[in-house]
N, C-alpha and C positions, 0 to 999 in steps of 0.2 A: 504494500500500500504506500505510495505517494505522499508524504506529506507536506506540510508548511513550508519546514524546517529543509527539504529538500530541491524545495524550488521558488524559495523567496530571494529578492536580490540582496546583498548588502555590500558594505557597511548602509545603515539607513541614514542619509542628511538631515539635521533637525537645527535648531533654531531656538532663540528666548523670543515670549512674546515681545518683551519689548525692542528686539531689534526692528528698526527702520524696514521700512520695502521695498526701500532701492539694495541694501545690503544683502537682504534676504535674495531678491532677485539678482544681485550678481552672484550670488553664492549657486544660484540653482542653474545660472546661464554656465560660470566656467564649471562645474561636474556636469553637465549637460545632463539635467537632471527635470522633471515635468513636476516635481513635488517637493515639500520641508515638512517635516513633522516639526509642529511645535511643543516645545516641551518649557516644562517649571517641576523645579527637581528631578530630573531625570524621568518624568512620566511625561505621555501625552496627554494636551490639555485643546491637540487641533491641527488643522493641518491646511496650508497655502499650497493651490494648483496652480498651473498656468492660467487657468479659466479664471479661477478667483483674481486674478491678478487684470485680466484682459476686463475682466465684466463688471467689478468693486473699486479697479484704481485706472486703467488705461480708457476708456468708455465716460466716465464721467468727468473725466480731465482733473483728476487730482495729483497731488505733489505727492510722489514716492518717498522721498527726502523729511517730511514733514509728517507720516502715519506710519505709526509700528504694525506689526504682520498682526496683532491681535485686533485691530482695528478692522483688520479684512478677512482672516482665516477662519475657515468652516471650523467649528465650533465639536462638533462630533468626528470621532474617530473610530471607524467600525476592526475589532482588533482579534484577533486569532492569538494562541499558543504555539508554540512551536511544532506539537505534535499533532493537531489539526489535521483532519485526512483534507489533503486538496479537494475532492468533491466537496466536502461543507466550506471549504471558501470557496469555491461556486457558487454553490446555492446561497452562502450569505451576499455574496457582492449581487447577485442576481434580485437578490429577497429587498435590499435597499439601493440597488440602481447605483452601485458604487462603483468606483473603477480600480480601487487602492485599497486592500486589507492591509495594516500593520502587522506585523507579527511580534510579537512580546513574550520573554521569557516569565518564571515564576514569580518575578517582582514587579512584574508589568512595564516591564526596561523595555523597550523597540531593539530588538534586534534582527528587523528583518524586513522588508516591502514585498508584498505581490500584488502584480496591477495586472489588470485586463491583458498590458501586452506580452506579459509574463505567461499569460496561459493560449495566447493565441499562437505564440512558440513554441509552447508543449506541444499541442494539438498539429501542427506541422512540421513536425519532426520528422 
């Protein structure tokens, strides 16, 4: 069986809410990366897309310089274990229309991302 653990990416990129969102976004532009998990002590508390960023900051014409990433970042974070069989993060990203399950060890640390394009590569192997 498949699990989390064996086909999530990592290291996973994260972020304080209070960092800026021009920081935040240079930090996701040079890992060439489509997400930040934001964290406060070491848990997540949310998480900055592309989208979030195109549709909350670049769309209404605001200063990235001037709002921290908690000002914009989806607020929920839908989150798996390590040991998770991949079909239930399936059916959870499916069940909430997500694209990005975190993966979290026993302390609820992120140690891990699987996104949509994570399994669209399994499945065309």
């Amino acid at each position: 069986m498949i699990t989390a653990k064996d086909w999530m990416s990592k290291p996973v990129l994260s972020c304080k809410k209070e960092t800026s969102v021009k920081e935040a976004a240079e930090l996701m532009a040079h890992n060439n990366v489509g997400c930040l998990i934001v964290v406060d002590k070491d848990k997540p508390v949310g998480i900055v897309t592309e989208r979030d960023l195109l549709i909350k900051l670049v769309a209404p014409g605001l200063n990235p310089e001037k709002l921290q990433i908690q000002d914009i970042m989806t607020p929920k974070v839908y989150t798996v274990d390590e040991d998770t069989p991949l079909l239930d993060v399936c059916r959870l990203m499916k069940r909430h229309k997500c694209r990005r399950i975190l993966v979290v060890d026993k302390e609820g640390k992120p140690v891990g991302i699987i996104t949509s394009r994570d399994l669209i590569d399994l499945v065309s192997v």
